[in-house]
Each structure stands twice: as C-alpha cells, then as structure tokens.
N, C-alpha and C positions, 0 to 999 in steps of 0.2 A: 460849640462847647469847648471849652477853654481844661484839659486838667493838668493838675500839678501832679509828678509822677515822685516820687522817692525811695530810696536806697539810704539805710540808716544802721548801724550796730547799736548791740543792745547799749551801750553807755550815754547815747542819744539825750541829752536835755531839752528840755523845753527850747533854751536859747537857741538851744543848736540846730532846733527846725526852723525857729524864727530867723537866723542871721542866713538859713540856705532859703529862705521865699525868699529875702531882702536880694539877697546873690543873683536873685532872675533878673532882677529889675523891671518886673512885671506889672503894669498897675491897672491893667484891662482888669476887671472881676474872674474869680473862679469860679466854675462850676463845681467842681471834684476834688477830690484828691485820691491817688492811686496807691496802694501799698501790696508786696506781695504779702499772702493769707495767714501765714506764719507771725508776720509781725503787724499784722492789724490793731492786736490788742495793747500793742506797747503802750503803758499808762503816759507818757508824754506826746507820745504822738497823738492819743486822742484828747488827751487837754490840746491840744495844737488846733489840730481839726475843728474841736468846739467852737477855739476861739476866730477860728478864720471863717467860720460858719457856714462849711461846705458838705457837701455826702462823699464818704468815705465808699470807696472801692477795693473790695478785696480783690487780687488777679492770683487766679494759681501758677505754679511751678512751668505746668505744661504752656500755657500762653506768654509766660515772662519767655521764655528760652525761646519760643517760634520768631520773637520780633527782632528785626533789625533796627540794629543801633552804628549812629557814626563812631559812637566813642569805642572802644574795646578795651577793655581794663583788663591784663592777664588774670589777675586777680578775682575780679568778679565773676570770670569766664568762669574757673575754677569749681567757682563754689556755686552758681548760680546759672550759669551754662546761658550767660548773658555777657553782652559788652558792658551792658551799664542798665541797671540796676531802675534808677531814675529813670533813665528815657525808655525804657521796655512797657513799665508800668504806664510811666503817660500814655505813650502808642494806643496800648490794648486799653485804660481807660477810654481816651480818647474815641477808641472808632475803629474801624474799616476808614480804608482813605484819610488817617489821622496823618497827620504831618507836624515834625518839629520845630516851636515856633523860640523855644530857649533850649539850648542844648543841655547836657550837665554843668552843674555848677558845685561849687562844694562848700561847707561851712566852714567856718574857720579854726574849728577844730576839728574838722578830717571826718566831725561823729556822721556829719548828714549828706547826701547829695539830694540834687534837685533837677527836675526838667520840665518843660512846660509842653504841649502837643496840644494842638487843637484841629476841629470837625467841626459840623454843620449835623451833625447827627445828635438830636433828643437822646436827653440823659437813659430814657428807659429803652433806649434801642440798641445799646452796647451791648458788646460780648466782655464778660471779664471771667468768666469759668471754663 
C-alpha cells in the first residue's frame, strides 16, 4: 500500500496540493492519502483527494507525535510534536513496518508538504486512531 502523507496550512490551494504530489515524483498509484484529523475537512484538500481518487485517512495528534521522521523541522516540532508533518502522517497511514519511500517535499509555495511511505499491509488493517 502506497500512502501520500501531508502537512499543509490553512492558506493551502488546490494548486498547492497538486504541484506538492508533482514534487514526489511519484507515479506508482496511490492507495491513501494521510492527513492529521484537524485538518481533514479542508475544503481543497478534499477537492484534491476527490480528484486523485484515493481514501482519505484521518491520523490523530497522539499517533502523528509517536512516529519517526528523518526530517525534524523545529518548527513543526513546536506545534505538532513532530519532525514532519508529511512523513508522520504517511508512516501511520501506511502501517506497522511502513517505510519511507519519498521523503518530504514541499510546494512551491511553502502552503503544502508531501511524503510518500509504503507497506504490504491491506487498507483495512491500519492503525490511524
């Protein structure tokens, strides 16, 4: 299982999710896409989701913070008690034994990051709460 993990502020466009998948340079298919639970409803990230035609995962607060990340963004530490935002969310979509297959990337307007993790573990057998 292949998911796309992201880390986004609310000024986040449509474009701005599209040009951070492009940033992966990804072009295996997706399974998922990961967001933390807060920002699941953002009205462009779910036009986004629609259009890339995937199932959206909510991951809460306490599972973002448990996972390791290569990246560590003071920043994100801060507010999010993560390295990164993107590849936390992949991780815990992803799996148990998920592993980073695109690290973060970021849009080119700073609004989105992106990371890709993948498993061998069925959609319906993830932990994301």
């Amino acid at each position: 299982m292949n998911v796309l993990g992201l880390g986004f502020r609310k000024n986040a466009t449509l474009k701005s999710f599209e040009n951070a998948l492009n940033a992966t340079n990804f072009i295996i298919p997706l399974d998922a896409v990961a967001v933390p639970i807060d920002k699941s409803d953002h009205p462009n990230f779910v036009i986004f989701a629609e259009e890339i035609g995937v199932t959206i995962l909510k991951i809460s607060q306490s599972v973002i913070s448990s996972q390791q990340t290569p990246t560590q963004s003071q920043i994100v530490q801060y507010f999010r008690q993560s390295g990164s935002v993107a590849e936390a969310t992949a991780l815990a979509g992803a799996g148990k034994n998920s592993r980073l297959i695109v690290e973060r990337v970021i849009s080119n307007d700073g609004c989105v990051a992106a990371a890709i993790a993948c498993s061998h573990i069925p959609i319906s057998k993830k932990i994301t709460e």
